[in-house]
C-alpha positions as CSV (number, residue, x, y, z in Angstrom):
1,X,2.7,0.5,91.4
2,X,2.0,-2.7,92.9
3,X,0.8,-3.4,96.0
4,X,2.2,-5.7,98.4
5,X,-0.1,-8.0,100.7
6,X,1.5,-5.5,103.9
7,X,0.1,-2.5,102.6
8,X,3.6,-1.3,100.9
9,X,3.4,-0.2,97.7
10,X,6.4,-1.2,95.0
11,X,8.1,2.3,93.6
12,X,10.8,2.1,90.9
13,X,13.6,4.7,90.9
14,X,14.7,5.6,87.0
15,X,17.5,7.3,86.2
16,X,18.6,8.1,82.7
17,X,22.5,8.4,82.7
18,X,24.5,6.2,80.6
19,X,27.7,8.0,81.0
20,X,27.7,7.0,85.3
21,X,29.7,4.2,86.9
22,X,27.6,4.0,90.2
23,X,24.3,5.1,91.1
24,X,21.9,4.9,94.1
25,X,19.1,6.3,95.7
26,X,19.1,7.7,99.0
27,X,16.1,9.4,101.2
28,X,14.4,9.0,104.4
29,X,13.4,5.7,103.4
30,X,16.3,4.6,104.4
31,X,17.6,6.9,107.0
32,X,19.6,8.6,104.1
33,X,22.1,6.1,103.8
34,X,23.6,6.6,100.1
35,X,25.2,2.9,99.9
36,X,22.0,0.7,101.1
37,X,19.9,0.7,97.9
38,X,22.2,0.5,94.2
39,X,20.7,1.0,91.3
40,X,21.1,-1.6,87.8
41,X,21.9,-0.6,84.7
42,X,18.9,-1.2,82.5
43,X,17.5,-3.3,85.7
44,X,14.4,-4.3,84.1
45,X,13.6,-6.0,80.5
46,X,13.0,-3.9,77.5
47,X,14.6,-0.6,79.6
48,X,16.5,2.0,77.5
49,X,20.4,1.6,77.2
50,X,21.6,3.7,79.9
51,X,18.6,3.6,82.5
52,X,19.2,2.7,86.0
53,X,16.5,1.4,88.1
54,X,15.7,0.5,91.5
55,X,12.5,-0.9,92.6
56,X,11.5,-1.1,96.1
57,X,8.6,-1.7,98.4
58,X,7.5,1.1,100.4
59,X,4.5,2.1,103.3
60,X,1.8,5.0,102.1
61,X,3.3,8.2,102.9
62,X,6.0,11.1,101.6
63,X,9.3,10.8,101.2
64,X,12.3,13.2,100.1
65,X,15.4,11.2,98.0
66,X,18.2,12.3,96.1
67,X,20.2,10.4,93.4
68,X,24.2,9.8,94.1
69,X,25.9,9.8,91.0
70,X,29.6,8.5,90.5
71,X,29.8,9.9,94.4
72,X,28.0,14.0,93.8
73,X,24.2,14.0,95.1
74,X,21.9,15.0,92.3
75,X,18.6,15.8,91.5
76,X,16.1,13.3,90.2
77,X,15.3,14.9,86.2
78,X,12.1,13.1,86.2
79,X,11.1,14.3,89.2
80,X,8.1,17.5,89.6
81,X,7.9,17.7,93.1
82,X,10.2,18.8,95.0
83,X,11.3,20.1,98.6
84,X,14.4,22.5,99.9
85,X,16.8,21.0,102.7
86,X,19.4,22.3,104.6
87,X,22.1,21.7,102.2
88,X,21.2,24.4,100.0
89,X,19.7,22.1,97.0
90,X,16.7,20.4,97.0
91,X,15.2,16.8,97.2
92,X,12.3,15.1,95.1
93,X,9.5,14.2,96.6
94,X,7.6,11.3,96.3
95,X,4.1,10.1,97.4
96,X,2.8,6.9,98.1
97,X,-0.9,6.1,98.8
């Protein structure tokens, strides 16, 4: 992670599906808004075929995301925290010191 003269921290968001159309990344980041951060296709040099990535500056603290996938919420595979909501699935967690 680098760190950002403001104290934010960057965090990149990986997904491994090469088969999806449209990804992003939604969380209280940002207010869970599931259009406001895309992910690329193999957004970074030297990335697998079929990894999309979204890097991202964010403060110290926890947040919950899930991954939108051609439209249908999903869980983050990499992810080994997680947290239930409301919804009846769950969201990842990630922390950021």
């Amino acid at each position: 992670m680098d760190k950002k003269g403001n104290g934010k921290k960057r965090i990149t968001f990986k997904l491994d599906m090469p088969e999806a159309t449209n990804v992003f990344v939604a969380g209280n980041f940002n207010d869970w808004d599931i259009f406001s951060h895309p992910l690329r296709m193999n957004g970074k040099k030297g990335s697998p075929e079929g990894t999309w990535q979204k890097a991202m500056y964010l403060e110290p603290g926890t947040y919950e995301y899930r991954f939108i996938v051609d439209g249908i919420w999903c869980d983050d595979p990499g992810c080994t925290q997680f947290s239930d909501n409301n919804l009846g699935s769950r969201n990842g967690l990630i922390r950021v010191s």
